[in-house]
N, C-alpha and C positions, 0 to 999 in steps of 0.2 A: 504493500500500500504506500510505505514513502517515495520508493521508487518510483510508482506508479504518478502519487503527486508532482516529487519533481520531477518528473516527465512535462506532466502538464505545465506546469509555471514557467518552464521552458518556452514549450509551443505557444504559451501565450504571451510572448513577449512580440512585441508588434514586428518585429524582422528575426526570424528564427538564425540564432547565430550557431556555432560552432561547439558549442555543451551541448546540443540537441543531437546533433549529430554523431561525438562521443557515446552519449548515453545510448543510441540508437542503434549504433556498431559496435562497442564493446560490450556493455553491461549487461543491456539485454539478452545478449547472444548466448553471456554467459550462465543464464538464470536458466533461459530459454532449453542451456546442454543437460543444464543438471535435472531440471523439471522434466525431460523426454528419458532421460536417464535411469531416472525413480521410475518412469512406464515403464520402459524396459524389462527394468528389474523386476515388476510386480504382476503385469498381464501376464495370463496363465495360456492362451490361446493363442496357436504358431499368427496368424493372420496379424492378430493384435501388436505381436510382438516383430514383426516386417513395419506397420505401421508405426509403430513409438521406433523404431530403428530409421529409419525414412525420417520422420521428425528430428530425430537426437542429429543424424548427418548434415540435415539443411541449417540447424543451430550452427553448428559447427562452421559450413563454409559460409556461413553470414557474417561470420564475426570477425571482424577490421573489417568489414566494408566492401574489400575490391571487385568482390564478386559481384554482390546486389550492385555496386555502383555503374559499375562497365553493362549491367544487364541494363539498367535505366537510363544510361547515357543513349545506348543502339535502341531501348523499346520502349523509353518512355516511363512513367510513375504508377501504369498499370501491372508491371511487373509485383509492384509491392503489395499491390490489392489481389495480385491473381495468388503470389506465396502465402498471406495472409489466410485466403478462403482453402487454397490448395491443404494449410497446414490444418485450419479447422475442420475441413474433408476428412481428414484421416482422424481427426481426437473423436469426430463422431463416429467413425467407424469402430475405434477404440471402445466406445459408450456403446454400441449396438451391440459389440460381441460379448461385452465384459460383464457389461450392464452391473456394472458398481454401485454400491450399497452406500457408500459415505462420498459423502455430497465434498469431501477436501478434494477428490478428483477434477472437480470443477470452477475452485477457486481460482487458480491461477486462470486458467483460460478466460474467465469473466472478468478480471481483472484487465489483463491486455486487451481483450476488445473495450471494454468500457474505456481504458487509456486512449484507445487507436482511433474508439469511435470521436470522444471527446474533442482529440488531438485534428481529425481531420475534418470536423464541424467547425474548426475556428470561434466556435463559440467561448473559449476561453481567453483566446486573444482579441474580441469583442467585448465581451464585457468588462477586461482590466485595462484596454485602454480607454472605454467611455467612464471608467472611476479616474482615469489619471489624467483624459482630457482637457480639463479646466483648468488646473495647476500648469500644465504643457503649456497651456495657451498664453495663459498670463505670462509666463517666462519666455513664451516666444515674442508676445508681441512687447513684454520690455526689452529684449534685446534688437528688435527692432528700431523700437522708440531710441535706443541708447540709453535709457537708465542703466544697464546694467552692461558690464562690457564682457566680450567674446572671448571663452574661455577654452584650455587644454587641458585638460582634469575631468574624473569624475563628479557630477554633480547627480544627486537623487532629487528628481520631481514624481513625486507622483509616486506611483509604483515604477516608474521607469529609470534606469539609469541611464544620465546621458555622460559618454567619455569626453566629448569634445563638442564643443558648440560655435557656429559663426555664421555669418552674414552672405548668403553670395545670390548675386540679381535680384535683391529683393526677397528673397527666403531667410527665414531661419534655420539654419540647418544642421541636424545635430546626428555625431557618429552614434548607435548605439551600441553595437556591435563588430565582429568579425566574423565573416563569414568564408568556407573556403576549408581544405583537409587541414591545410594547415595555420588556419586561421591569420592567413595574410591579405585579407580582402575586407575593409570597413565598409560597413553598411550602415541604416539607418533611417531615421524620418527626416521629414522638414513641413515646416508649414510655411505655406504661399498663401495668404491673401489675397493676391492677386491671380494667383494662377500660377505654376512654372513657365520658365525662360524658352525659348526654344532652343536652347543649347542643353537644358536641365533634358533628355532624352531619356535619361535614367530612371526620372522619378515616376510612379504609379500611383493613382489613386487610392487614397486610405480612408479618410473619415474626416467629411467636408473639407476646410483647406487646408486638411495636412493630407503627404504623400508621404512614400516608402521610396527610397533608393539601395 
């Protein structure tokens, strides 16, 4: 379950930086070997035990990344939806043959989807930053104003941390993150009032006049 939290707290940061991605590639992969591990060990049914085997491998070549990366680089982020349903395939198959009596067999797996669903409904990164909105705004539009001057430090607004904060074509614009395997790529928000630059190419819509880069 904390795992599962800071997963979430992650995903809900308004530009998913590079702890997400950590947690995603290593931690989980590792939970993910020892959990297929324990089926293994405990399904009594040759069928059962090919599927918790098949599970415990895909754990396994998950983990650092290269593999699921290179597959969604060539096929896209359906890849992670198809392993996702593919692995739930087999745990119900696991539950058909085994049809286990204590309900811990199904913890974990309710778990992860409830994280995965959470995670991929955005809805968490929706509602922490419509709590952190206001405080964001004020501080953008002082640093606008120039009350307050453009800083290289971490500042906490909000629930958000921002690393770095400045001025360019009329945005405020504030690093949040790194993004990238090896976290050499800042990302971030900004809010335009007026709209982005037409050089500003980068930035995305987020929530009214702030964008994501």
């Amino acid at each position: 379950m904390g795992l599962a939290a800071v997963t979430i707290w992650f995903a809900s940061a308004p530009v998913t930086g590079t702890g997400a991605f950590y947690l995603l590639a290593f931690i989980w992969p590792v939970i993910a070997i020892a959990w297929a591990a324990s089926l293994v060990a405990t399904v009594q049914r040759g069928a059962s035990r090919i599927a918790a085997t098949v599970l415990a491998v895909g754990a396994v070549v998950g983990i650092g990344g290269p593999v699921p990366i290179v597959l969604m680089v060539v096929f896209g982020s359906g890849v992670a939806i198809a392993a996702l349903l593919a692995a739930v395939g087999l745990f119900g198959l696991i539950l058909v043959i085994e049809r286990p009596r204590r309900i811990v067999w199904v913890v974990a797996p309710a778990i992860v989807l409830a994280t995965v669903g959470l995670t991929f409904s955005g809805v968490p990164r929706i509602v922490r930053f419509a709590l952190a909105e206001p405080a964001l705004t004020a501080y953008a539009n002082d640093l606008l104003a120039g009350t307050i001057e453009p800083v290289r430090g971490r500042v906490r607004v909000g629930s958000v941390t921002l690393r770095r904060a400045r001025i360019r074509d009329g945005c405020a614009v504030f690093t949040t993150t790194s993004v990238g395997v090896l976290a050499d790529s800042p990302a971030g928000i900004a809010y335009c009032p007026n709209g982005p630059s037409s050089t500003q190419t980068s930035f995305e819509p987020f929530s009214g006049n702030w964008y994501r880069w």
